[in-house]
C-alpha positions as a Markdown table, in Angstrom:
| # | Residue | x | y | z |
|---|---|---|---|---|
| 1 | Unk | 119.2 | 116.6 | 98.0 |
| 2 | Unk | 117.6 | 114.1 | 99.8 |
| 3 | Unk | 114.3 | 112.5 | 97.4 |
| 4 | Unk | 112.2 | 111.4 | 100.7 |
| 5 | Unk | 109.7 | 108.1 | 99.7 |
| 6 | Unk | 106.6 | 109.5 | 98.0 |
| 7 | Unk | 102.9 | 109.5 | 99.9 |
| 8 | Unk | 100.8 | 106.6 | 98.9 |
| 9 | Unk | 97.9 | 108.7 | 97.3 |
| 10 | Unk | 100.6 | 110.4 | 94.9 |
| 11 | Unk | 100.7 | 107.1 | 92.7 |
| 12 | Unk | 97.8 | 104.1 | 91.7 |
| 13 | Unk | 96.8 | 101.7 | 94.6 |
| 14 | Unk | 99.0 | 98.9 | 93.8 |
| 15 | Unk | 102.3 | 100.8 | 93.9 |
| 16 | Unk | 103.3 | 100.7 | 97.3 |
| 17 | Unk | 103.8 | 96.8 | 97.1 |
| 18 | Unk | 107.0 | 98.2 | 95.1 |
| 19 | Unk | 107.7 | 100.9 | 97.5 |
| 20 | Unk | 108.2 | 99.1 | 100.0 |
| 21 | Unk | 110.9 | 97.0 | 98.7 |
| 22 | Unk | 112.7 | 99.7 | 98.5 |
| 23 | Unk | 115.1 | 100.0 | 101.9 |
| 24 | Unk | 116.3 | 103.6 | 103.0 |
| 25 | Unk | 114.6 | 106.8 | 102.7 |
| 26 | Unk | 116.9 | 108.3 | 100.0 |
| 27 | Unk | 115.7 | 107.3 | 96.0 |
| 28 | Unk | 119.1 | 108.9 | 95.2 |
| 29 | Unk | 120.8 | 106.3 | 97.5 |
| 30 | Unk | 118.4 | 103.5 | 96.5 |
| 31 | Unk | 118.9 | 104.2 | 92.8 |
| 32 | Unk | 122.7 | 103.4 | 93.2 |
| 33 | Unk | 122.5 | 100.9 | 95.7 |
| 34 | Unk | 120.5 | 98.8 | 93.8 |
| 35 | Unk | 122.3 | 99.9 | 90.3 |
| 36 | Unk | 125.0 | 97.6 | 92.1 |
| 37 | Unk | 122.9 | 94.9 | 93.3 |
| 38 | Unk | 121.3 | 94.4 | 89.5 |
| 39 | Unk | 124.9 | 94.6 | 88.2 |
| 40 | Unk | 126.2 | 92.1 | 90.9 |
| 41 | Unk | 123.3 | 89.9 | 90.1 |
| 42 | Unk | 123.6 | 90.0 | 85.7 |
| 43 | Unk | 127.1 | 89.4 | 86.6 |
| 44 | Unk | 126.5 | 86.3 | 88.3 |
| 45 | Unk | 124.6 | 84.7 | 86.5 |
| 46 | Unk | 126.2 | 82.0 | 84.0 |
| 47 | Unk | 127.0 | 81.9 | 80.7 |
| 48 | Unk | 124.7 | 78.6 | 80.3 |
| 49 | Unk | 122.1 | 80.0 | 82.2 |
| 50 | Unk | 121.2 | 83.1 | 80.4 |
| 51 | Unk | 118.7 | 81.6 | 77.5 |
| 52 | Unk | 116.9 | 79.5 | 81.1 |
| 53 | Unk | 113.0 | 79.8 | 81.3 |
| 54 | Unk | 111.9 | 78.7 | 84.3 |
| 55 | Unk | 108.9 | 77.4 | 82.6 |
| 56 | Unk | 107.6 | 77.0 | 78.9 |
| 57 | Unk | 105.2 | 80.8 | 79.5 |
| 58 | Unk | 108.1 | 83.0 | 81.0 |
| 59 | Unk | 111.1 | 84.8 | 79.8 |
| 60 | Unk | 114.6 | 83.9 | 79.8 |
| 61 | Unk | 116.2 | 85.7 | 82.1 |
| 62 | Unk | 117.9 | 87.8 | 79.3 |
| 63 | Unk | 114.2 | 88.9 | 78.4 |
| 64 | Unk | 113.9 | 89.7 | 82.4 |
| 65 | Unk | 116.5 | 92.3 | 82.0 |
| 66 | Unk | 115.6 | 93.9 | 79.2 |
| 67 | Unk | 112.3 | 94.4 | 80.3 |
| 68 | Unk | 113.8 | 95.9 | 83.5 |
| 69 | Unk | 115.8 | 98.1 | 81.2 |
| 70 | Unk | 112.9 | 98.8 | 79.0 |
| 71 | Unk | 110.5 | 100.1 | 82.0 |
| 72 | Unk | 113.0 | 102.0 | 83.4 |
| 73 | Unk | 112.9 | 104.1 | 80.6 |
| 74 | Unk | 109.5 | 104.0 | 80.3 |
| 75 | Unk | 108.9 | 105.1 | 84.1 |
| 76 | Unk | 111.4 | 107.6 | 83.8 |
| 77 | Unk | 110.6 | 109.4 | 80.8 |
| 78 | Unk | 107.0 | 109.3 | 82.6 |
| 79 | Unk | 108.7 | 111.1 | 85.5 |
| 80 | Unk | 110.2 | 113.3 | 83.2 |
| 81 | Unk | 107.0 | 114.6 | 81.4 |
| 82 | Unk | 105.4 | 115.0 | 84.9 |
| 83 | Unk | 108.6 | 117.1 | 86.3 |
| 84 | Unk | 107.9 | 119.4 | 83.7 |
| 85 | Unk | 104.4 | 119.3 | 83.3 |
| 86 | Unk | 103.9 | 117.9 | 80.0 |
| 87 | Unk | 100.5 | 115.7 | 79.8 |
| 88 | Unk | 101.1 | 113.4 | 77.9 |
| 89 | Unk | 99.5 | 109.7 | 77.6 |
| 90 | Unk | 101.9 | 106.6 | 78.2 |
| 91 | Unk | 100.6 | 103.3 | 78.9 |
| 92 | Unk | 103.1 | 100.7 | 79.0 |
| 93 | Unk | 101.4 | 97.7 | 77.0 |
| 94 | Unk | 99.9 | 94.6 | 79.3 |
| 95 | Unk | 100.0 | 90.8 | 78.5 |
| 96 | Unk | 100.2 | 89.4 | 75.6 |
| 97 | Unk | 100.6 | 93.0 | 73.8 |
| 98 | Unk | 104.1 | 93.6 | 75.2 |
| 99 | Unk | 106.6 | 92.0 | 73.4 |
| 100 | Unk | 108.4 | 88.8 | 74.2 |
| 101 | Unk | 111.0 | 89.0 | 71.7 |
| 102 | Unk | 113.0 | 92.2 | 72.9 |
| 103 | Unk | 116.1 | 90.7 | 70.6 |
| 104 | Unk | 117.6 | 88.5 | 73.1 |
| 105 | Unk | 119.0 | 85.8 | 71.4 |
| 106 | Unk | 121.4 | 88.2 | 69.5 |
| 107 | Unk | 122.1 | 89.6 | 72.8 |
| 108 | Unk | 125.0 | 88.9 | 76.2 |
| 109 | Unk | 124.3 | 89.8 | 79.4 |
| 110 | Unk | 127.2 | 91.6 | 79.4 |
| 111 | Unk | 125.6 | 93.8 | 76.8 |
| 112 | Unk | 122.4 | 93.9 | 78.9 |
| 113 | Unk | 123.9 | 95.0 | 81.9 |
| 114 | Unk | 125.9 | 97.9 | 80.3 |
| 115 | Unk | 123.0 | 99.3 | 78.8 |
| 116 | Unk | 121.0 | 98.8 | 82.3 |
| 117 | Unk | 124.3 | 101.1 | 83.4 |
| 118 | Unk | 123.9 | 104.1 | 81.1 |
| 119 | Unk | 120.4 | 104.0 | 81.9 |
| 120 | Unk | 120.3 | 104.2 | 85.1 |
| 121 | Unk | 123.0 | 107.3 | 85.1 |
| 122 | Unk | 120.6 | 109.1 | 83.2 |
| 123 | Unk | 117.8 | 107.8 | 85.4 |
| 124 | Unk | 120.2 | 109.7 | 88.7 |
| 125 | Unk | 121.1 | 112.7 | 86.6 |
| 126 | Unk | 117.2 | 113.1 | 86.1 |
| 127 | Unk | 116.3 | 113.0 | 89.8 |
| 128 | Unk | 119.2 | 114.7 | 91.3 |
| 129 | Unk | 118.2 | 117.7 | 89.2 |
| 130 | Unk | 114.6 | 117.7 | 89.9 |
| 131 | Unk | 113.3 | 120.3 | 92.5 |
| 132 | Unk | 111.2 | 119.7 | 95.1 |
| 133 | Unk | 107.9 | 120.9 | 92.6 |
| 134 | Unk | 109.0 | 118.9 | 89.7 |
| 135 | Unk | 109.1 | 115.5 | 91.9 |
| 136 | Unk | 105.5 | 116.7 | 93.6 |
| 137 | Unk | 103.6 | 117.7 | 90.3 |
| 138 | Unk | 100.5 | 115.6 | 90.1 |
| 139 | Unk | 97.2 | 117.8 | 89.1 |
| 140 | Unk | 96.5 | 116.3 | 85.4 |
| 141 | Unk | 92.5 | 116.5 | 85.5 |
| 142 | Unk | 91.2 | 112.8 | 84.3 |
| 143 | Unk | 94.2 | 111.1 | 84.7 |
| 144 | Unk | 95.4 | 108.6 | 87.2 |
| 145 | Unk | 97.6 | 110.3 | 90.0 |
| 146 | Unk | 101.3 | 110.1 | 89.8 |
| 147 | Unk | 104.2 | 112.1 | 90.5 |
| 148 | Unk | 108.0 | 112.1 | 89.6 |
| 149 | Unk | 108.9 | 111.2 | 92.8 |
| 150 | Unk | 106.4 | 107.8 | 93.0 |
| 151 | Unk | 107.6 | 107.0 | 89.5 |
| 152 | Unk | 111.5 | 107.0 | 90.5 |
| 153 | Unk | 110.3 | 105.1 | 93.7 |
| 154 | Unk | 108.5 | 102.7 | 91.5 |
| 155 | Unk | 110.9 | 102.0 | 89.4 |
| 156 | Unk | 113.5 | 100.6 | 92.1 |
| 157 | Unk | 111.0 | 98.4 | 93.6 |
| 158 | Unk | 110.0 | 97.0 | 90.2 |
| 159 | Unk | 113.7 | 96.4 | 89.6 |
| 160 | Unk | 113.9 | 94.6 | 92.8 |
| 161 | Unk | 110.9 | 92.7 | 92.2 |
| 162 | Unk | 111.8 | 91.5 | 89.6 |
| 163 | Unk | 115.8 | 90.4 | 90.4 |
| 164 | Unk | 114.2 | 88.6 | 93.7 |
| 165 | Unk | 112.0 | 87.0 | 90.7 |
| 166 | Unk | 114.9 | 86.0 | 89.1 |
| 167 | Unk | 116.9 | 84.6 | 92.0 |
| 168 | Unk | 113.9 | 82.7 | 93.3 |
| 169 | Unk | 112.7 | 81.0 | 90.0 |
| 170 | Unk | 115.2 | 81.4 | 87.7 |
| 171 | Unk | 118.5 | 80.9 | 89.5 |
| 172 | Unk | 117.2 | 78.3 | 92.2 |
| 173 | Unk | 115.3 | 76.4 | 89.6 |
| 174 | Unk | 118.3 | 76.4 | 86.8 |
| 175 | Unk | 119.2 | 72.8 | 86.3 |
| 176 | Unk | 123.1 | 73.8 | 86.4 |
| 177 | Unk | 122.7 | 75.6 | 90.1 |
């Protein structure tokens, strides 16, 4: 089935910025493609250039990853309760409330990047089982809109985001490049 891009009003103001860095119409065909692109990219990066912060405040680009792996599974299992209609609250924490530690100086990219895998194959098996209804439902009273279908969009584009992030500050900016 093809998951067409989801209407601007079916998610908060501030996600189509993400939306539209997503190319195609087809989340099942943007989830892979870009499943690639982030492996391509993890892959690439060197050995010596894994711990690099591009400045004294940000993440190493392990920590960059993990995050994207982290709110991947945090977007999805928010798609997830909205598919099948469970109202539940999830707020990912902002700032200086999110961690910064996420274990990465115990972990490899390599490591990193095949956990990023298995999550993103449950991320497709999710979708591609979803029914037109589950990826619509958005009627929880008092809440902010979403819907299964914005959150799956969302989450490409903030994977995309965020490895154009990484390419532009980190990898242009690492000393060794």
């Amino acid at each position: 089935m093809n998951i067409s891009r989801p209407y601007t009003d079916d998610a908060p103001s501030w996600y189509p910025y993400f939306f539209n860095l997503v190319p195609g119409d087809d989340l099942m065909s943007a989830l892979m493609d870009n499943k690639r692109k982030m492996l391509e990219l993890i892959n690439s990066v060197p050995l010596s250039a894994e711990d690099f912060r591009y400045a004294t405040d940000k993440w190493t680009i392990k920590q960059v990853f993990i995050h994207l792996v982290d709110e991947e599974r945090y977007y999805t299992y928010k798609a997830f309760c909205y598919s099948r209609r469970i109202n539940v609250n999830l707020e990912v924490p902002k700032g200086d409330a999110y961690s910064s530690d996420f274990n990465a100086s115990k972990r490899t990219l390599k490591d990193i990047g095949e956990e990023f895998s298995a999550v993103r194959e449950a991320t497709i098996s999710l979708f591609k089982n979803m029914t037109l209804d589950m990826l619509d439902f958005k009627d929880f009273p008092g809440k902010e809109i979403y819907s299964a279908r914005s959150l799956g969009w969302f989450a490409v584009g903030h994977n995309i985001h965020h490895c154009n992030v990484i390419k532009k500050e980190y990898l242009d900016n690492w000393p060794g490049s």
